[in-house]
C-alpha positions in Angstrom: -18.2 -33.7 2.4 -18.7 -31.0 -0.1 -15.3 -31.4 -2.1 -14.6 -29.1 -4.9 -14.3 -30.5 -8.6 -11.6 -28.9 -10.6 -12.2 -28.4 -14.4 -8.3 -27.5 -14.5 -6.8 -28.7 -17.9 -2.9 -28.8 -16.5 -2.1 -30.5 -19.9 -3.7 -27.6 -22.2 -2.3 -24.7 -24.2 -4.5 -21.8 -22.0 -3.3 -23.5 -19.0 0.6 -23.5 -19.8 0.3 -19.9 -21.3 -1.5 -18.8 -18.0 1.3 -19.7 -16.3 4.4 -19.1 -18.0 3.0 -15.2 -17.7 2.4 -16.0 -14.3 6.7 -17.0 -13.9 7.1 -14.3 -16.2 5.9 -11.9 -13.6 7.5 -13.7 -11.0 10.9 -13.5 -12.2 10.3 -10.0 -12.3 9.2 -10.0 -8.7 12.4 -11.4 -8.1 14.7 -8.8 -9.2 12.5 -6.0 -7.4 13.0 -8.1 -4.4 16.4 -8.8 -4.7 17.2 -4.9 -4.5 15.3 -4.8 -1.1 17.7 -7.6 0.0 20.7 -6.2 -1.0 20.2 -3.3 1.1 23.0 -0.3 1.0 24.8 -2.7 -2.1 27.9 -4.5 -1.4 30.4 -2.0 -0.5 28.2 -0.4 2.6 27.0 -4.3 3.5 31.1 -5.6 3.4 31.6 -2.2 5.5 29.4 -2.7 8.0 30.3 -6.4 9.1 33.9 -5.3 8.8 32.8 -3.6 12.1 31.5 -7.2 13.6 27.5 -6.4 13.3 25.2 -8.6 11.6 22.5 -7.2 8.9 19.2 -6.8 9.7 18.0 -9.8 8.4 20.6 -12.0 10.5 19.6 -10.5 13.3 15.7 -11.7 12.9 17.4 -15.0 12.0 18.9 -14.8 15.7 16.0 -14.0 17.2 13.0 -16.1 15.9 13.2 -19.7 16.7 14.9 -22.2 14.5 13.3 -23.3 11.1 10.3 -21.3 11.9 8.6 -19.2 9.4 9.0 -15.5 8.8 6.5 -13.4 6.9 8.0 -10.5 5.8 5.8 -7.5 5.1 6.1 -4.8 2.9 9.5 -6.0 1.6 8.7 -3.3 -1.9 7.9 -0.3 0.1 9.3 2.7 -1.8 9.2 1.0 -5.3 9.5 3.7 -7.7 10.3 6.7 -5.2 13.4 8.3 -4.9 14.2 6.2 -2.0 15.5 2.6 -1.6 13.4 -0.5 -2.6 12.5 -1.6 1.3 12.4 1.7 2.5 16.1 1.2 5.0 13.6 -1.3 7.4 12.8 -5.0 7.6 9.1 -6.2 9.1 7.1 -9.2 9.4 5.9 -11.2 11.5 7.7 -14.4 13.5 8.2 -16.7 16.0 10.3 -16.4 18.9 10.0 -18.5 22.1 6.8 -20.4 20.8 5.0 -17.0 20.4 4.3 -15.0 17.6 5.4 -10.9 17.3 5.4 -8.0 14.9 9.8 -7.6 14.2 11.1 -4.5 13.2 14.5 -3.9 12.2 16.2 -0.8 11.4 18.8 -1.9 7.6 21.9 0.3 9.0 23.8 -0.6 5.6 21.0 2.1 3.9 22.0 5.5 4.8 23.1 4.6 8.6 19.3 3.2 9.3 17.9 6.4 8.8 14.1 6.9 8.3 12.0 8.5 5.3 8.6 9.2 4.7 8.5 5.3 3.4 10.3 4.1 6.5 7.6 5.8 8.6 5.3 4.6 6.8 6.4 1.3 7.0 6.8 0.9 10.6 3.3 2.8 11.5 2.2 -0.2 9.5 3.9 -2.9 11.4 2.7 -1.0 15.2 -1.0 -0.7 13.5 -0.6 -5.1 12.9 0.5 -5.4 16.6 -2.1 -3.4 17.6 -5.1 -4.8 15.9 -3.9 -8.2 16.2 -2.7 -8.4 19.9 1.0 -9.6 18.5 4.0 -8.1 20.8 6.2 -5.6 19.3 10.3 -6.1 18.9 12.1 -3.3 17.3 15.5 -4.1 16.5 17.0 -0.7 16.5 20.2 0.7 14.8 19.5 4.3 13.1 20.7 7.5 12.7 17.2 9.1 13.1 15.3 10.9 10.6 16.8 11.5 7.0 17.3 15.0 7.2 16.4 16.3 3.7 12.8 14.2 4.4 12.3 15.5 7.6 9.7 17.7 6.3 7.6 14.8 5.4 8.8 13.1 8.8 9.0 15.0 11.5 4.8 16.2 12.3 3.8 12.3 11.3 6.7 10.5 13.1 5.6 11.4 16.4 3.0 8.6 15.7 5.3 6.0 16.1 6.5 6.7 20.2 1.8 7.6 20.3 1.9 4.3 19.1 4.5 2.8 21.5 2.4 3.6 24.6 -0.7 2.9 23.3 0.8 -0.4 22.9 1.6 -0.4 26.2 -1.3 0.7 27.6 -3.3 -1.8 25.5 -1.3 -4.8 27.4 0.4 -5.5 24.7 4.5 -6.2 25.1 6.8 -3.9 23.4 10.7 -4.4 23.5 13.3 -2.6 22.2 17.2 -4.1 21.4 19.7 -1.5 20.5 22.4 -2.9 18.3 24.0 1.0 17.4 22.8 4.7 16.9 19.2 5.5 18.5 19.6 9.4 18.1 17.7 12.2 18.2 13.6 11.2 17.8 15.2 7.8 17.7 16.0 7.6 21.7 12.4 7.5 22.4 11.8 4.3 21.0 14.0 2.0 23.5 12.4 5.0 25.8 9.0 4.2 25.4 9.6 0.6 25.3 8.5 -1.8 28.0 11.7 -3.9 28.0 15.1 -2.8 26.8 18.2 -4.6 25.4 21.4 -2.3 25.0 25.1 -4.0 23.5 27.9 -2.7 25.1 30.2 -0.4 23.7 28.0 -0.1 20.5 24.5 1.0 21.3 24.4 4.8 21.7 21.5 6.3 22.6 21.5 10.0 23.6 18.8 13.0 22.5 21.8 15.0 21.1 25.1 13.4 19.9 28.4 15.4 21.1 28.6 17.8 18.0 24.9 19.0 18.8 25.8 19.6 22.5 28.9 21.3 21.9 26.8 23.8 19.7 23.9 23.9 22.5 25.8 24.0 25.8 29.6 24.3 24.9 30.0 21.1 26.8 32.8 18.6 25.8 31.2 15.2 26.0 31.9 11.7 24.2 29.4 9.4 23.1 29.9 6.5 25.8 29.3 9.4 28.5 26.5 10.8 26.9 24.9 7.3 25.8 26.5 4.5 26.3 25.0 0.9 26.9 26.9 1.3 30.5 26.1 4.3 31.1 22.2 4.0 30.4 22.4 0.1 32.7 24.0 2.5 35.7 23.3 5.9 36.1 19.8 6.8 33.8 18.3 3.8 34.5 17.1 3.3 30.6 18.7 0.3 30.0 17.0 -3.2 31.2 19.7 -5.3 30.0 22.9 -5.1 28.4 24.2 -7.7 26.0 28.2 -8.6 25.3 27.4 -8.7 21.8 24.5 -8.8 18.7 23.9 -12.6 19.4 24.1 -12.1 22.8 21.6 -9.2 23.0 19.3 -11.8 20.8 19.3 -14.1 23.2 18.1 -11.8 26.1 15.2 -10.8 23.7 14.0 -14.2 23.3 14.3 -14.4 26.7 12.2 -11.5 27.7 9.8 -13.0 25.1 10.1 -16.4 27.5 9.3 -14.3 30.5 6.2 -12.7 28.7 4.1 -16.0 29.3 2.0 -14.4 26.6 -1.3 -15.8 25.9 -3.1 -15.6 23.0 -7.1 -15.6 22.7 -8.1 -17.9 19.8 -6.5 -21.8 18.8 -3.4 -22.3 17.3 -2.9 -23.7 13.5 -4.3 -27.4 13.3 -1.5 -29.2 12.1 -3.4 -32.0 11.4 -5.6 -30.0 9.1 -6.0 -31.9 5.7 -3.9 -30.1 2.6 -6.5 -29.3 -0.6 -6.6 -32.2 -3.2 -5.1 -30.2 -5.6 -1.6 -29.3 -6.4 -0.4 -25.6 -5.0 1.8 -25.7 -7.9 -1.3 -25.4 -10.4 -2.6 -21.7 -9.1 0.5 -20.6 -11.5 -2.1 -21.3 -14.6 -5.3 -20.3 -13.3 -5.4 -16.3 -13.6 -5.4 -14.9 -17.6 -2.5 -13.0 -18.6 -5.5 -10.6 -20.1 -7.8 -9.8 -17.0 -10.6 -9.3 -19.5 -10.6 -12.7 -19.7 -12.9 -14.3 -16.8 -11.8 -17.3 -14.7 -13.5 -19.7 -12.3 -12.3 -18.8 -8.5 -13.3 -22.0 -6.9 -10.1 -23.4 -9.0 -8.5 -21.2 -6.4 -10.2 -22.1 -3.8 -9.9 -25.6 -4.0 -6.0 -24.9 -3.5 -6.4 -23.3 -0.7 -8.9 -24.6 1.8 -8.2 -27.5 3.9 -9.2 -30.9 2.2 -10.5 -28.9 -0.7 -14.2 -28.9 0.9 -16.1 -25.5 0.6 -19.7 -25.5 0.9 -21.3 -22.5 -1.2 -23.5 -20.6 0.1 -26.3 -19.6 -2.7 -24.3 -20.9 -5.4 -27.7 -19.9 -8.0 -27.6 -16.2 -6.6 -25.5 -14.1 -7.7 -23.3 -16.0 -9.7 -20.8 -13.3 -10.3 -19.7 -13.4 -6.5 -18.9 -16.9 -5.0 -19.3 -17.3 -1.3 -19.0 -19.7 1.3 -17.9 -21.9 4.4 -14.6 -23.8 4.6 -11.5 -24.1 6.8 -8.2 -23.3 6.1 -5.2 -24.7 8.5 -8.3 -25.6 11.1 -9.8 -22.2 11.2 -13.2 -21.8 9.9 -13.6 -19.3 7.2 -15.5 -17.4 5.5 -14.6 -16.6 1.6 -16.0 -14.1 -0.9 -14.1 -14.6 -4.4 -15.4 -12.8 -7.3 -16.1 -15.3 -10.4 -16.8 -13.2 -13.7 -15.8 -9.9 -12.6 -19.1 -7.7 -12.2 -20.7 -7.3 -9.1 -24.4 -6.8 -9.5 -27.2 -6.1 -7.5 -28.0 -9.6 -6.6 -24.2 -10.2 -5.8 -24.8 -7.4 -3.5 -27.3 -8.1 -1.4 -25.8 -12.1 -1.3 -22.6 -10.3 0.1 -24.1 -8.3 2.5 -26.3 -10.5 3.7 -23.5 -13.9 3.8 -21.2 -10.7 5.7 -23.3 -10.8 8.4 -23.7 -14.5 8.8 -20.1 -14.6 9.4 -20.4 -11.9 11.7 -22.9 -13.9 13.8 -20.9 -17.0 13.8 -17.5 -14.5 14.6 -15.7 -16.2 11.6 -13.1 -14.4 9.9 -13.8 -13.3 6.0 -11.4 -14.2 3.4 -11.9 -11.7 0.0 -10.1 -12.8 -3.0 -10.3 -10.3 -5.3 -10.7 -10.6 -9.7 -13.7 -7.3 -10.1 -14.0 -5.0 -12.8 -16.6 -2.9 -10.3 -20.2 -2.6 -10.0 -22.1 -2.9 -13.3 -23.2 -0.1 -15.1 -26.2 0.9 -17.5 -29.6 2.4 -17.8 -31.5 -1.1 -16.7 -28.8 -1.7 -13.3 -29.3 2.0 -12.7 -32.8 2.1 -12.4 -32.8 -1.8 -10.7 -30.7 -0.2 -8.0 -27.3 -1.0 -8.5 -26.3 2.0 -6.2 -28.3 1.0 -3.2 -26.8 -2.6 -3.4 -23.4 -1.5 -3.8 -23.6 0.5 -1.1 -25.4 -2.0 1.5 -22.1 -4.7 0.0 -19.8 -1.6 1.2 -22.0 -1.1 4.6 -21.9 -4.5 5.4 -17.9 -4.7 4.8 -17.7 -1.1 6.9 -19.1 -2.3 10.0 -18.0 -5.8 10.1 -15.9 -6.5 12.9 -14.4 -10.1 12.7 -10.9 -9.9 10.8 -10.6 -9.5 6.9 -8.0 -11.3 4.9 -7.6 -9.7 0.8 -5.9 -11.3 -1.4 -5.8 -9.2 -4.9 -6.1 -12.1 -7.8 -6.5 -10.0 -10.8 -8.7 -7.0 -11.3 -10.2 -4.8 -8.1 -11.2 -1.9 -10.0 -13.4 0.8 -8.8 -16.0 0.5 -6.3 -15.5 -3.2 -6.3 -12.0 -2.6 -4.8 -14.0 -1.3 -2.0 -17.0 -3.4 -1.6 -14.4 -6.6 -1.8 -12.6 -5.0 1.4 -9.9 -2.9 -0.6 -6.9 -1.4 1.6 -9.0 1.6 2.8 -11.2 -0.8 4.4 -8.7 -1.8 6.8 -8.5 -5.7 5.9 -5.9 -7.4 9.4 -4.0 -7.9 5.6 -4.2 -7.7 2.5 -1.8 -9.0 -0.3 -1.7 -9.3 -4.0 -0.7 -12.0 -6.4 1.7 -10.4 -9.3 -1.2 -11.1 -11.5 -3.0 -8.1 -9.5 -4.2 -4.9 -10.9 -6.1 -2.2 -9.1 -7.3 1.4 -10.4 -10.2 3.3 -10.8 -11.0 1.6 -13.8 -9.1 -0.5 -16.5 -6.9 1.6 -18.6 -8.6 1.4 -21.9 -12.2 2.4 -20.0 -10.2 5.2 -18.4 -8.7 6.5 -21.5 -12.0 5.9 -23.5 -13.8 8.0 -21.3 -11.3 10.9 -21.2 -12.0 10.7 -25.5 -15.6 10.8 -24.9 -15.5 13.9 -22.6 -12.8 15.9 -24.7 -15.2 14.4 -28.0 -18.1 16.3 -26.6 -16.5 19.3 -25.5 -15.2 19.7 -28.9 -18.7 19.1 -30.4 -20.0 21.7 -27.8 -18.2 24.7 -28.9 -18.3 23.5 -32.3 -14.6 23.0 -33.2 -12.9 19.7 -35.2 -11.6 17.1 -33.3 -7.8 15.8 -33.5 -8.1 12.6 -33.8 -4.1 12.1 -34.1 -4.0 14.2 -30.7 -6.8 11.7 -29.5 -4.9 8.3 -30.5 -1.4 9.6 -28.7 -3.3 11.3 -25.9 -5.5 8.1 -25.0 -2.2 5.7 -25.2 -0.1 8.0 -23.1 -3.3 7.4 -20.9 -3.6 3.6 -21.2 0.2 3.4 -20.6 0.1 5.9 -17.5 -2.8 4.1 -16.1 -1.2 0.6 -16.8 2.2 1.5 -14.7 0.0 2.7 -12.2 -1.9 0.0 -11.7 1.2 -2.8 -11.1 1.6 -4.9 -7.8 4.6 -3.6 -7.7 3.6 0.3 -7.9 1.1 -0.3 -5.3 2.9 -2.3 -3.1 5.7 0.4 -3.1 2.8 2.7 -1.5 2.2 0.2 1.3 -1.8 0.2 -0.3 -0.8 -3.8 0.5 1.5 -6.0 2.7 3.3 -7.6 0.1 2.9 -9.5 -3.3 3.0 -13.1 -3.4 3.6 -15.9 -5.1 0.0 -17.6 -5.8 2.0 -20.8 -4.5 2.3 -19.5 -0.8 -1.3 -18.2 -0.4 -2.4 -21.0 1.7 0.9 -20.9 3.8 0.7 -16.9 3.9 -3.6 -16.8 4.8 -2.2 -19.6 7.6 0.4 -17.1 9.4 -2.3 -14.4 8.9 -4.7 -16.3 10.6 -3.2 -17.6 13.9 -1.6 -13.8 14.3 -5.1 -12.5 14.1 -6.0 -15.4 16.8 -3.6 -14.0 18.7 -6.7 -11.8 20.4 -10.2 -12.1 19.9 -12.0 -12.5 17.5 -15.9 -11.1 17.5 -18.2 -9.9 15.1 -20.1 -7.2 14.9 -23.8 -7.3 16.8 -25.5 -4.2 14.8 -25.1 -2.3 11.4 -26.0 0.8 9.9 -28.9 1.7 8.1 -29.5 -0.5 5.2 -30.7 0.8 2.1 -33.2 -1.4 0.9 
């Protein structure tokens, strides 16, 4: 057994700073989080169950089974937009009937359900996890269609989501629709496209063009029931596969369908005797620096995380600035690249690249945990190759093909953001701690460098510098840069699935890794050209 040692003083002044930042930043968390929950606010919530329908969140309580764990995603989508905090829809992934599926549910108490540009790009998200992760799909459907002042930024992407519906389909995998109100306009085509349909009576409506629109178009009189009705679509179109009495009711035939799928996944299921780490979940509050300048150990974090606390380290002498290595986590074998002081260089590399394609080989998954300030920099790491290295690190993450789990730390800054399997590297997930920070560069570097380059072309055509304009330009910078760089600013953007709290990472990596066992899981047999 190769147990990891912790150095972790939980009765010292850095440790109890470290993490009263880290509950600092949580509470804030909290309060963004809170404004996803609370959906349209009180008066639109109290309104809608006045009319007997459940939210959106009781309705995926209905549906998964009992007690069984639901991993929301993307719960800050359109932070700091002009749009809702959760962008008017709920996703994640759950459990219902014993097998585990991408849930989507339309929040009806936000603007009727309606979708904007985050919305789309929310559920495009949640179809691309089904997808890659052979999950099926349950859309929980109540919307008024597109958010017509947005439509603009919806209409020429939206058509992805039906493209996405049938490729769904086509790909084997399970899609299900359950119509609790409005599915108008672009909206019909999702219980349309679906493989399985669930429509409750008198309140689904689901119809290309609502009576107002047909009464401009044709001059025809018709009311809703007639034109799309749950009755209506279960006798004469033929759209409707089921039709429930009520919300529970139309949960219950879901779950049912689910039953009928016999789905079968392609990898093992969580080991649930799998041995916990040796150390506390509750100390990962204290290990990240409330100044990321300020380097920290990641095998601290490890040794919370990995079952039984045993990691073997692979080249632990090489490349010390990169730690990498074996280990299981809930009974799947991993493998983990976590980032110790920061700086990747060249030797870190080439120990990534080359530990990439051992897991590749073996077809085991790749955990990145992310605390990088980029590749090093300088004449000397120039001229020893630093670019070549970087890029074989970035090749080898490119082409690898077994599933990539990120978790952001602290740092991921620059080209490191990429080499450690950044968001544009499509990672099966990726989520960030609220210690996280991610930018081009750190904001004093960035706003240095913008003084050096205004510095010189001052120098150049021989006028005096301002060095008053300098000071307030570069903090304007630092503090542009800074906002910018927040968990919560990028998680608004979907550039994660969510920010966590350091507490559930082992629980969170856990869900991630049985729904990417859900299909296979293979590495990749050839690369690219390596630079050497």
């Amino acid at each position: 057994m190769t147990i990891l040692a912790t150095r972790l003083d939980t009765g010292g002044d850095e440790y109890a700073d470290h993490r009263a930042v880290m509950l600092e930043k949580l509470d804030a968390l909290a309060v963004e989080h809170a404004k996803a929950l609370a959906g349209g606010g009180p008066r639109y919530v109290d309104r809608h169950r006045a009319r007997g329908k459940l939210t959106a969140r009781e309705r995926i309580e209905l549906l998964v089974d009992q007690d069984s764990p639901f991993l929301e995603l993307s719960p800050l989508a359109a932070w700091g937009s002009d749009h809702p905090v959760g962008a008017s829809l709920v996703t994640g992934i759950g459990v219902i009937e014993g097998t585990e599926c991408v849930i989507t549910a339309n929040d009806p108490t936000v603007r009727g359900g309606s979708s904007n540009p985050w919305t789309l790009r929310k559920a495009l998200r949640a179809n691309e996890i089904a997808l890659h992760n052979r999950l099926p799909l349950v859309n929980l459907v109540e919307s008024g269609g597109a958010d017509l002042p947005s439509q603009k930024e919806i209409f020429i992407p939206g058509g992805a989501l039906f493209r996405d519906l049938t490729r769904l389909s086509a790909a084997g995998i399970p899609t299900i629709a359950v119509v609790f109100g409005n599915s108008t306009a672009g909206g019909a085509y999702v219980p349309g496209m679906s493989d399985h349909t669930v429509l409750v009576r008198e309140r689904a409506k689901v119809f290309l063009g609502g009576p107002p629109l047909v009464k401009m178009a044709t001059g025809e009189e018709a009311d809703e029931e007639r034109l799309g009705g749950a009755d209506m679509h279960a006798r004469t179109s033929g759209l409707a596969d089921h039709v429930a009495e009520d919300e529970p009711d139309a949960c219950r035939i879901a779950r049912r369908i689910v039953h009928r799928l016999h789905w079968r996944r392609e990898g093992p299921r969580p080991d649930i005797a799998a041995a916990p780490p040796k150390y506390d979940e509750e100390e990962l509050l204290g290990i990240v620096p409330g100044d990321l300048r300020v380097p920290f150990d990641p095998r601290e974090v490890i040794a919370r995380l990995v079952d039984g606390s045993d990691f073997d380290e692979f080249k632990p002498l090489y490349g010390p600035s990169l730690a990498t290595g074996w280990a299981t986590l809930h009974g799947y074998p991993v493998g983990i690249l976590a980032n110790a002081q920061g700086v990747l260089f060249s030797a870190e590399s080439q120990k990534a690249a080359q530990f990439i394609q051992l897991a590749n080989q073996r077809d085991i998954p790749l955990v990145f945990l992310h605390n990088t300030t980029g590749y090093m920099v300088g004449e000397s790491y120039e001229q020893g190759g630093i670019i070549k290295h970087g890029a074989m690190m970035i090749n080898a993450v490119s082409n690898s093909r077994v599933p990539h789990l990120s978790v952001l730390m602290g740092a991921s800054y620059g080209a490191g953001h990429y080499g450690m399997c950044g968001r544009a590297y499509e990672p099966r997930f990726l989520f960030a701690w609220p210690s996280a920070k991610s930018a081009v560069m750190g904001p004093q570097q960035l706003a240095g460098v913008l003084s050096i380059v205004a510095r010189q072309s001052a120098a150049a055509k021989g006028t005096p510098y301002d060095e008053d304009a300098d000071a307030a330009i570069r903090a304007m910078v630092e503090q542009q840069i800074e906002a910018e760089s927040l968990p919560a600013f990028l998680s608004g953007r979907l550039y994660d699935d969510g920010v966590i709290d350091p507490r559930d990472t082992r629980t969170v990596l856990g869900m991630c890794l049985s729904a990417v066992h859900s299909g296979p899981v293979e590495g990749a047999r050839g690369y690219g050209v390596f630079r050497m």
